[in-house]
C-alpha positions as CSV (number, residue, x, y, z in Angstrom):
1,X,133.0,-158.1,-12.8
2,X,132.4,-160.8,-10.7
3,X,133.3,-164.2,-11.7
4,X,132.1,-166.7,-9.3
5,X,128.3,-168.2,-9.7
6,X,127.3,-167.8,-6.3
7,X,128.6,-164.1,-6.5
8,X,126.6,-163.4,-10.0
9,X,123.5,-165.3,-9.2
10,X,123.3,-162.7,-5.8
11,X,123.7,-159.7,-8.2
12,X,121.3,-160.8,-10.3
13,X,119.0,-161.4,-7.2
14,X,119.8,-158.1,-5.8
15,X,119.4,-156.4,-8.8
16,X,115.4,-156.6,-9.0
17,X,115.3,-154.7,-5.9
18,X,114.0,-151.9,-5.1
19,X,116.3,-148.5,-4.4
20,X,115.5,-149.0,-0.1
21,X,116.2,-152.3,-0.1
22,X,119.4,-152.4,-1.8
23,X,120.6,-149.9,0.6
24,X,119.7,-151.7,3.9
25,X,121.4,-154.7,1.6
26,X,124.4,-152.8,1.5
27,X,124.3,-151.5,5.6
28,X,123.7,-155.0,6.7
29,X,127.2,-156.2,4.7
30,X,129.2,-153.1,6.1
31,X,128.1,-154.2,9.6
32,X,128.9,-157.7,8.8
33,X,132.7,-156.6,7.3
34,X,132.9,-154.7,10.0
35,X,132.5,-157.3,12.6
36,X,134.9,-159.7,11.0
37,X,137.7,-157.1,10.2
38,X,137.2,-156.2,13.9
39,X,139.9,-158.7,15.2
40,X,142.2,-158.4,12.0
41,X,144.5,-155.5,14.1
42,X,143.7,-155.3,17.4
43,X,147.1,-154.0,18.5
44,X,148.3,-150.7,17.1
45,X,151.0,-150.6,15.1
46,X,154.2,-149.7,16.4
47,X,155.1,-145.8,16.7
48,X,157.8,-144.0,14.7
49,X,158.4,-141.3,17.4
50,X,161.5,-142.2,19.1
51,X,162.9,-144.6,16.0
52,X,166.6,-143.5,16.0
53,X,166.7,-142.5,19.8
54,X,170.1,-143.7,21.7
55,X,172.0,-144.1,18.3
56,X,174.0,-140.9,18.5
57,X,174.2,-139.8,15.3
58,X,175.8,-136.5,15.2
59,X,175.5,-133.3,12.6
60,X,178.3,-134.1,10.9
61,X,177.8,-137.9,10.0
62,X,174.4,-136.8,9.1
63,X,176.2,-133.9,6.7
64,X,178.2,-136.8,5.5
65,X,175.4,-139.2,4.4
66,X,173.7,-136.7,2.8
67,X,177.2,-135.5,0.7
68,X,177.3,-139.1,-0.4
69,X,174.2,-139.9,-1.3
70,X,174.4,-136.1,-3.6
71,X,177.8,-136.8,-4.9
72,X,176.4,-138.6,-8.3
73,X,173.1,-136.7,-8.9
74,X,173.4,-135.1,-12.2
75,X,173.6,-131.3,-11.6
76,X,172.0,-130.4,-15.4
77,X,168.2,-129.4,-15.7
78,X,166.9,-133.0,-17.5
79,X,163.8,-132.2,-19.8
């Protein structure tokens, strides 16, 4: 729960309410958290598509990696 006084003593307020008023309480914070995430990530992060393009890897190193990374997984059913 909440520890700060300010925090508690607004609870308590709010808690004396009636059922309408807590929800137009609780619509006027989201519109207020949204404003001030608004500017938090205005640019979009950076796509995936295209992430290995002009490496050239081929089949076969790709067959290799995955060899080696399989080579010491234990091959017995654990449980």
């Amino acid at each position: 729960m909440a520890t700060d006084p300010k925090l508690m003593e607004l609870l308590k307020a709010t808690s004396t309410l009636p059922t309408e008023d807590k929800i137009q309480l609780i619509r006027s914070i989201t519109d207020q958290l949204k404003s001030d995430l608004k500017g938090i990530r205005e640019t979009p992060g950076e796509s995936l598509r295209g992430l290995w393009k002009g490496l050239d890897i081929t089949a076969q190193e790709i067959d290799d990696n995955q060899h080696e990374v399989w080579r010491n997984f234990p091959r017995e059913i654990i449980g």
